[in-house]
Backbone as numpy.savetxt, mean C-alpha at the origin, in Angstrom:
# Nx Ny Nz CAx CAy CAz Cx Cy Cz
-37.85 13.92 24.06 -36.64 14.00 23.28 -35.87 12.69 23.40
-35.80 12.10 22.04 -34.80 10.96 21.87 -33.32 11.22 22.59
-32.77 10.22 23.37 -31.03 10.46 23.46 -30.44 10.12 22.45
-29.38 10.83 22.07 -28.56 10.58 20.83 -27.70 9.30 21.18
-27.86 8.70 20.11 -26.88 7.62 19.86 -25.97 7.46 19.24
-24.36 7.10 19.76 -23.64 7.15 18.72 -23.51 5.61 17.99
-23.69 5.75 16.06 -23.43 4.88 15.52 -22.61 4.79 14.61
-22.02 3.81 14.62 -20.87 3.82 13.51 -21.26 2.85 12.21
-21.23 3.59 11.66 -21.30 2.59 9.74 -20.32 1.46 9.71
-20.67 0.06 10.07 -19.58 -0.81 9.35 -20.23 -1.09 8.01
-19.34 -0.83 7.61 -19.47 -2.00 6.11 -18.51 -3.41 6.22
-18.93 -4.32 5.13 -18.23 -5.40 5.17 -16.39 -5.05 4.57
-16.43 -4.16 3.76 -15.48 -3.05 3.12 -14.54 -3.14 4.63
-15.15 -2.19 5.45 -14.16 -1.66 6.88 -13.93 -3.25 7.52
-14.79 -4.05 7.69 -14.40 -5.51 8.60 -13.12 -6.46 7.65
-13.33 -5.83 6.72 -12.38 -7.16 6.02 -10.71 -6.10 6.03
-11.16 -4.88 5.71 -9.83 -4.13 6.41 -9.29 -4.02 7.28
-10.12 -4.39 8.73 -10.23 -4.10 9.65 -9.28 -5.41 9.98
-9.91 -6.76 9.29 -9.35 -7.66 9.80 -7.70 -8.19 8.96
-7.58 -7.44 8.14 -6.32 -7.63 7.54 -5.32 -6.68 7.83
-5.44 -5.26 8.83 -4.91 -4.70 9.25 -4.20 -5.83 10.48
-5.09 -6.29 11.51 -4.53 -6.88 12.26 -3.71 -8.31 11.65
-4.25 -9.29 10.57 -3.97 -10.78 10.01 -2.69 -10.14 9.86
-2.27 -9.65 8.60 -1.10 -9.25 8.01 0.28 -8.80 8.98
-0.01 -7.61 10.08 1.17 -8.01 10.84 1.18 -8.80 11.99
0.50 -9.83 12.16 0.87 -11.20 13.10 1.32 -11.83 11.89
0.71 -12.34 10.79 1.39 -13.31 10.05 2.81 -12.90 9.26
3.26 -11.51 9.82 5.07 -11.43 9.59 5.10 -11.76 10.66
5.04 -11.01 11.86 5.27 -11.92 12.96 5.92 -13.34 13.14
4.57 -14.16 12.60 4.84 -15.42 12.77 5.85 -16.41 11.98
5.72 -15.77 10.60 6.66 -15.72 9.59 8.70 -15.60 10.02
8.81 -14.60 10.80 9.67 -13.98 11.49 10.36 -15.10 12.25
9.11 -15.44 13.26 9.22 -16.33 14.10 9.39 -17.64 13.54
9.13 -18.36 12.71 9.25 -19.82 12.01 10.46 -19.42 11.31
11.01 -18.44 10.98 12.47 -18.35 10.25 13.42 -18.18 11.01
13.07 -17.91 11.97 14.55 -17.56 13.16 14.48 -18.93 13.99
13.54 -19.79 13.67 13.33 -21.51 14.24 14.03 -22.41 13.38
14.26 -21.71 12.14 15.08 -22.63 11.41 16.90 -22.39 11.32
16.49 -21.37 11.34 18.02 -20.79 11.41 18.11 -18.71 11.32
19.06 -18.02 12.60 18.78 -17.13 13.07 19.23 -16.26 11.97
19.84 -16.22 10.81 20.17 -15.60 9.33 18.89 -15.24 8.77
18.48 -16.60 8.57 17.29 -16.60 7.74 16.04 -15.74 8.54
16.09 -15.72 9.91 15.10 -14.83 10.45 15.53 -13.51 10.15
16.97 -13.01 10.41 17.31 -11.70 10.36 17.10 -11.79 8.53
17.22 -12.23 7.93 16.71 -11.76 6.17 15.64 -11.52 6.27
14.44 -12.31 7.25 13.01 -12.21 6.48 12.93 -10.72 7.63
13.44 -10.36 8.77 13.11 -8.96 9.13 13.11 -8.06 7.99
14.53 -8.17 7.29 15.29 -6.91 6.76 14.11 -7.20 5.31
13.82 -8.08 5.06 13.45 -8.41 3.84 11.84 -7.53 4.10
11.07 -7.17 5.05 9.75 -7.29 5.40 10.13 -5.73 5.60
11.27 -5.58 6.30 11.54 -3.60 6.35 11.46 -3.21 5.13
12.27 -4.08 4.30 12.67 -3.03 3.24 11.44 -3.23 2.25
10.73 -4.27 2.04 9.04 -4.49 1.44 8.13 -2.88 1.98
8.15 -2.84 3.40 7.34 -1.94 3.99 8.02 -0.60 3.60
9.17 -0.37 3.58 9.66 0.85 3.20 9.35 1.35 1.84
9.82 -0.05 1.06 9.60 0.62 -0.84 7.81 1.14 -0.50
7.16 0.02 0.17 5.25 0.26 -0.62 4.83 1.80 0.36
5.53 1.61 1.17 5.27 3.19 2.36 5.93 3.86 1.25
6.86 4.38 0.94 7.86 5.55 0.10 7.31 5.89 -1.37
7.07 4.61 -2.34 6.12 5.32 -3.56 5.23 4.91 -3.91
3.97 3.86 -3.35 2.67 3.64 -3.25 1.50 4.57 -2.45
2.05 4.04 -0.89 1.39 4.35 0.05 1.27 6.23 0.50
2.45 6.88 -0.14 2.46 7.86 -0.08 1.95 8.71 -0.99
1.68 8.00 -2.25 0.72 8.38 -2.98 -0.48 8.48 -2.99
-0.99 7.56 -2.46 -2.23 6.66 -2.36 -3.80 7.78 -2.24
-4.73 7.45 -2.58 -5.85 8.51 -2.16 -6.14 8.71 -0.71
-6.21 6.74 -0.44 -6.34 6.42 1.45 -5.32 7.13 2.16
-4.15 7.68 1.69 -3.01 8.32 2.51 -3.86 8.97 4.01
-3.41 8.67 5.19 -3.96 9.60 6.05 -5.36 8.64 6.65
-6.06 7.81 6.19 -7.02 7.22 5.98 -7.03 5.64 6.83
-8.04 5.03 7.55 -8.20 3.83 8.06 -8.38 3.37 6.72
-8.76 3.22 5.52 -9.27 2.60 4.38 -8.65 1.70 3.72
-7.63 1.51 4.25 -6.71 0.32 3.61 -6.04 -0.59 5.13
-6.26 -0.36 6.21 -5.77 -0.68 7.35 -4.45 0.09 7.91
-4.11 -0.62 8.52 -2.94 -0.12 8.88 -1.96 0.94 8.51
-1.72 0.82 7.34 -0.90 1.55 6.52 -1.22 3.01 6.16
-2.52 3.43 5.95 -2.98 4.47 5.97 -3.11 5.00 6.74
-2.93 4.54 7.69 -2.80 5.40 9.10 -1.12 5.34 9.95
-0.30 4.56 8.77 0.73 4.95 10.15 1.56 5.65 8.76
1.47 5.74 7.36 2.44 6.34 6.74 2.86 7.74 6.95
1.65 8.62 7.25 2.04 10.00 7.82 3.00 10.60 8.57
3.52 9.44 9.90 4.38 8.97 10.55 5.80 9.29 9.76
5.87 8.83 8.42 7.33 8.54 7.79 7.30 9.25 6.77
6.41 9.24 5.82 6.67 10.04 4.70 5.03 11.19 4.39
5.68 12.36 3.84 4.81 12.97 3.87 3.99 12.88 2.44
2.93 13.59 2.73 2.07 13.21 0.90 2.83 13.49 -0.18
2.15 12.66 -1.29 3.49 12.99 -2.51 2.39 13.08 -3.26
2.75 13.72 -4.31 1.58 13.61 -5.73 2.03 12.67 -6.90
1.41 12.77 -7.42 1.07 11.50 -8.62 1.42 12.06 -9.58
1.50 13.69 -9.59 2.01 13.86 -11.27 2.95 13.27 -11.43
3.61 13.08 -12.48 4.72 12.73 -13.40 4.88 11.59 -12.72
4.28 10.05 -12.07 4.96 9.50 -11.29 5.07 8.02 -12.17
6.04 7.59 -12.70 5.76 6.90 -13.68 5.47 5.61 -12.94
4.56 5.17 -14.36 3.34 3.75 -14.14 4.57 2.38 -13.44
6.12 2.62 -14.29 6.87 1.37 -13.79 7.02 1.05 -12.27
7.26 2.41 -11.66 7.04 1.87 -10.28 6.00 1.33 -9.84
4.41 1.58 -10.14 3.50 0.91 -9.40 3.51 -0.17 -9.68
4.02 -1.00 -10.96 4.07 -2.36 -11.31 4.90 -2.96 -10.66
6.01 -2.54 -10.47 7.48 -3.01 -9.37 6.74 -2.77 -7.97
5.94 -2.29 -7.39 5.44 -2.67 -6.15 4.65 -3.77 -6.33
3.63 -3.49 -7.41 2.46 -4.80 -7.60 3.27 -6.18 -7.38
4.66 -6.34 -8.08 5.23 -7.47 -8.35 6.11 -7.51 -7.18
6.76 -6.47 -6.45 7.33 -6.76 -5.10 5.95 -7.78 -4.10
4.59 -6.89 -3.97 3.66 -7.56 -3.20 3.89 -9.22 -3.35
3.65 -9.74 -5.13 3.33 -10.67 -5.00 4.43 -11.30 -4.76
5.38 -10.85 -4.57 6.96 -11.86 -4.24 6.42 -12.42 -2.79
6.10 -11.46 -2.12 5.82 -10.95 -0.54 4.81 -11.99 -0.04
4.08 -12.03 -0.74 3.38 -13.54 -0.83 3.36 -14.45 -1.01
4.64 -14.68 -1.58 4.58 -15.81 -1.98 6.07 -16.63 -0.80
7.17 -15.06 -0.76 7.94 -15.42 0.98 6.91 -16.20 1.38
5.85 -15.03 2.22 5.68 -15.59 3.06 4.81 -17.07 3.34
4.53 -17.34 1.97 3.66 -18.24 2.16 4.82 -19.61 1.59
6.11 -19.49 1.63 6.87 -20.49 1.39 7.38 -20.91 2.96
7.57 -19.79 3.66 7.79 -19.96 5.26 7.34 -20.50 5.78
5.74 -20.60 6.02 4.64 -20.75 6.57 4.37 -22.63 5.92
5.29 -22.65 4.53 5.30 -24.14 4.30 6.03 -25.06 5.02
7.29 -24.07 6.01 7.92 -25.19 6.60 6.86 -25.44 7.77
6.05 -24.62 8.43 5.58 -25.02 9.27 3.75 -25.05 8.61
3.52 -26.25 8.44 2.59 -26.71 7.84 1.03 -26.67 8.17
1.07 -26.77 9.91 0.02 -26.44 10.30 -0.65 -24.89 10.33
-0.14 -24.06 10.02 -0.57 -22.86 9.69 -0.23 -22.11 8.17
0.03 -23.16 7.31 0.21 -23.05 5.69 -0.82 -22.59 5.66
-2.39 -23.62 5.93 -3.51 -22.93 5.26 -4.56 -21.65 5.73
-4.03 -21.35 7.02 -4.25 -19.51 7.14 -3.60 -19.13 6.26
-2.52 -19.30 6.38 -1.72 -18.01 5.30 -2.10 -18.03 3.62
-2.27 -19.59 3.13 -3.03 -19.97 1.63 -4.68 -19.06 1.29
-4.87 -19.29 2.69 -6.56 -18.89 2.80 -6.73 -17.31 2.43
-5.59 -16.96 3.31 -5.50 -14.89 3.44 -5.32 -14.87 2.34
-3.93 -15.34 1.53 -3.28 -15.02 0.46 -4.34 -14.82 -0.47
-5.06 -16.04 -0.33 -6.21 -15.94 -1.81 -7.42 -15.18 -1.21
-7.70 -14.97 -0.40 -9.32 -14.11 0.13 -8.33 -12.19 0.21
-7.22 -12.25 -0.03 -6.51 -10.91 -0.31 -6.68 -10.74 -1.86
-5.92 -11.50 -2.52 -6.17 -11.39 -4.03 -7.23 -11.32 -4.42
-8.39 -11.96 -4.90 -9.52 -12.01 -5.19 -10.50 -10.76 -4.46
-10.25 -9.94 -3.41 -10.45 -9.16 -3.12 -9.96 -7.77 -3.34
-8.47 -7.50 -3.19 -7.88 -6.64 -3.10 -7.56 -6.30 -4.34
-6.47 -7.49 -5.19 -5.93 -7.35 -6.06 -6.77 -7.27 -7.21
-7.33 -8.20 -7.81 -8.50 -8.76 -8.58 -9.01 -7.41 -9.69
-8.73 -7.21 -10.48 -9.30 -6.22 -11.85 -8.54 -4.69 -10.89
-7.49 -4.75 -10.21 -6.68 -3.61 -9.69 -7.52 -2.65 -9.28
-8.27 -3.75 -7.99 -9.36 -2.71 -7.55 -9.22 -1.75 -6.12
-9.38 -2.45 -5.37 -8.62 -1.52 -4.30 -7.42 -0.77 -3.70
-6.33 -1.94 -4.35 -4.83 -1.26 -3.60 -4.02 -0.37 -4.00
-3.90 0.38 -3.39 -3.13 1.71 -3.59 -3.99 2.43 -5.20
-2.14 2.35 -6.01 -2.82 2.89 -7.41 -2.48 2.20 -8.44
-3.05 0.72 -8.27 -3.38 -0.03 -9.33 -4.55 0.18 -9.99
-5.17 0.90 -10.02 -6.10 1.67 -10.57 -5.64 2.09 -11.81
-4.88 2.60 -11.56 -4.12 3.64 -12.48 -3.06 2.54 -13.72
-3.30 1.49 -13.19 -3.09 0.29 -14.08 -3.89 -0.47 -15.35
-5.06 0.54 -15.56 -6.10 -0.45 -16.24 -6.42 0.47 -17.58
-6.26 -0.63 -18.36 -5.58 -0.83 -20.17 -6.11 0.19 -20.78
-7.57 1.34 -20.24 -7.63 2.84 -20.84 -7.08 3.92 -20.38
-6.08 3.57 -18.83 -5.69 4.99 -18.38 -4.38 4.79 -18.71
-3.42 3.24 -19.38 -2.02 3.48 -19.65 -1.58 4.43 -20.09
-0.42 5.47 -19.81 0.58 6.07 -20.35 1.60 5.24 -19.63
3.16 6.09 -20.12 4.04 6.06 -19.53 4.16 6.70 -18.00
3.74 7.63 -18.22 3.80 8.54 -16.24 2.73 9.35 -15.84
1.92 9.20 -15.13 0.37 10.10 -14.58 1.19 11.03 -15.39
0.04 12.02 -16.38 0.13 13.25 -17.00 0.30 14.65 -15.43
0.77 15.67 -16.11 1.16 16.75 -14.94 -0.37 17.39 -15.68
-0.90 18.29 -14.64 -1.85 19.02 -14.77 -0.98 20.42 -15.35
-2.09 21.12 -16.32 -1.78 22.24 -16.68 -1.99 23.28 -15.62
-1.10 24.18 -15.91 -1.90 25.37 -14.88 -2.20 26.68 -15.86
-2.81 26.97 -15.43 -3.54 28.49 -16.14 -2.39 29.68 -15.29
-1.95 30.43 -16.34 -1.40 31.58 -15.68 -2.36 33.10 -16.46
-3.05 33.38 -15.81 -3.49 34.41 -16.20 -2.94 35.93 -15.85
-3.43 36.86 -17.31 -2.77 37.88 -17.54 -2.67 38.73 -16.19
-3.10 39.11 -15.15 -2.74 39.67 -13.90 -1.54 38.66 -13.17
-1.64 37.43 -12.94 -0.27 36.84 -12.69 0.90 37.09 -13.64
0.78 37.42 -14.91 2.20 37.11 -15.70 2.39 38.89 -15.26
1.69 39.90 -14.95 2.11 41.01 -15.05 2.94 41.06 -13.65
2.25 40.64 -12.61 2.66 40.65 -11.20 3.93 39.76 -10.40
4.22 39.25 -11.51 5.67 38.40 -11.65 6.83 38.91 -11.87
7.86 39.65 -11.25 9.19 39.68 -11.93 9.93 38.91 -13.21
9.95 39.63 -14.05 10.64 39.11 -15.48 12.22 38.40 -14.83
12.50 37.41 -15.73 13.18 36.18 -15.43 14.67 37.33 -15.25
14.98 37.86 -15.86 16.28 38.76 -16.21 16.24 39.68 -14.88
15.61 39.47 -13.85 15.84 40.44 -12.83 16.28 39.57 -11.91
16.60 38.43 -11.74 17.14 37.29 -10.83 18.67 37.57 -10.86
């Protein structure tokens, strides 16, 4: 009898998550840190600025998200459970996911203006920025529900699912006039 072995499936998928779970919060970190070197305002903005980034994409992305609950996006899928509980997607209109898409890329572009005062580590952060996009972002493939962004599923707001009420439920219901 063989001993069992335990193995784990990496994919290149989990390593590049794996490694942007950890890149992403050292480089606020460091971000943090090069702004409170220039002046201690500007560090306390880029905190509050990086809370309140993490709060909007945790509150109506991340809580949406399929990965909710999930290592599959890094970090985030595993600590949103923590703060907000699952939300659904009906009725959730398309403008917010675009106002996150376009919060992200602000977020990138902070941080990669920070990271210009201090020059020797510009091109980590240039490098992530673009090996994130071209990966992540790129035909709204992986993140969150930019999915739900692409030019045959536009509406105005995820459609609500119908529900079936069948004739033993409508009988087994109290009529509205007895409330």
């Amino acid at each position: 009898m063989r001993p069992h072995r335990f193995r784990m499936h990496v994919t290149p998928y989990h390593v590049f998550y794996g490694f942007c779970a950890l890149l992403f919060p050292l480089l606020c970190i460091g971000a943090i840190w090069i702004a409170a070197a220039r002046h201690l305002a500007f560090g306390l903005f880029t905190v509050g600025y990086l809370a309140a980034w993490v709060w909007h994409s945790f509150a109506t992305t991340c809580s949406r998200c399929h990965f909710y609950g999930t290592g599959k996006c890094g970090i985030p899928g595993r600590v949103v459970p923590y703060f907000f509980k699952k939300r659904s997607l009906e009725g959730f209109p398309l403008w917010r996911i675009k106002a996150n898409l376009y919060s992200d890329i602000v977020l990138m572009i902070y941080l990669n203006a920070i990271y210009a005062l201090h020059p020797a580590l510009l091109l980590l952060t240039l490098s992530a920025t673009a090996i994130v996009w071209l990966v992540v972002y790129r035909h709204n493939r992986f993140h969150g529900l930019l999915y739900l962004l692409e030019p045959q599923r536009r509406q105005r707001t995820i459609p609500i699912k119908a529900v079936a009420v069948t004739a033993s439920a409508r009988q087994s219901a109290p009529h509205p006039s007895a409330y």
